[in-house]
N, C-alpha and C positions, 0 to 999 in steps of 0.2 A: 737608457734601458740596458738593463743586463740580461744574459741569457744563460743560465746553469743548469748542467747533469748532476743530480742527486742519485747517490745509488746506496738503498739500506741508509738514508741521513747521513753518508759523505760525498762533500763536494767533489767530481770529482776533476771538471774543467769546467771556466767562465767565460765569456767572453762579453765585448760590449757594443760588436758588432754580426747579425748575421752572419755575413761571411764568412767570420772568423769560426764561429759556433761550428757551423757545418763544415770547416777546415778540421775542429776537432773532433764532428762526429767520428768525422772518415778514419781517422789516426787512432779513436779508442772503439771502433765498430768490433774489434773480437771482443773487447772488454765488457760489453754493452750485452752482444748476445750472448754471450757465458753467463752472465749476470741473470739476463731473462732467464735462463733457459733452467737455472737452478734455483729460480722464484722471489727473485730479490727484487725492493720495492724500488721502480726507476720515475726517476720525475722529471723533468725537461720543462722547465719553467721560464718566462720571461717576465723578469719582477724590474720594479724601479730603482731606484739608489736607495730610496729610505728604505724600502722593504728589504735588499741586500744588507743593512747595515744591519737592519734588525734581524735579520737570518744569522749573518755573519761577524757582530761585533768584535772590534780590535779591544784586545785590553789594553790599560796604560802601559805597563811596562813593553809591550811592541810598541809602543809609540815610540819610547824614547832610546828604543835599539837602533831606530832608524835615526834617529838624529846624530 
């Protein structure tokens, strides 16, 4: 399971554990309420790997930067 803040359709942390998530809510919280409070679309989602990949697809040439 993954867990992503979308803010205006950019990522803006993931995580693949609770814990972790809410480690980043705490650390982007002014980023979060600035964002509300100037009407920007926020989404906090918890999608699966396929649905992540289809959100977020790698191109090939990032593939092969990492190798």
């Amino acid at each position: 399971m993954n867990y992503v803040c979308i803010i205006d359709g950019v990522l803006e942390f993931a995580s693949t554990t609770p814990k972790d998530f809410a480690h980043y809510l705490m650390m982007y919280e002014d980023e979060i309420f600035e964002a509300e409070e100037r009407g920007a679309f926020i989404q906090m989602l918890s999608i699966t790997d396929k649905e992540y990949d289809a959100m977020f697809p790698v191109e090939d040439d990032e593939l092969e930067d990492e190798e």
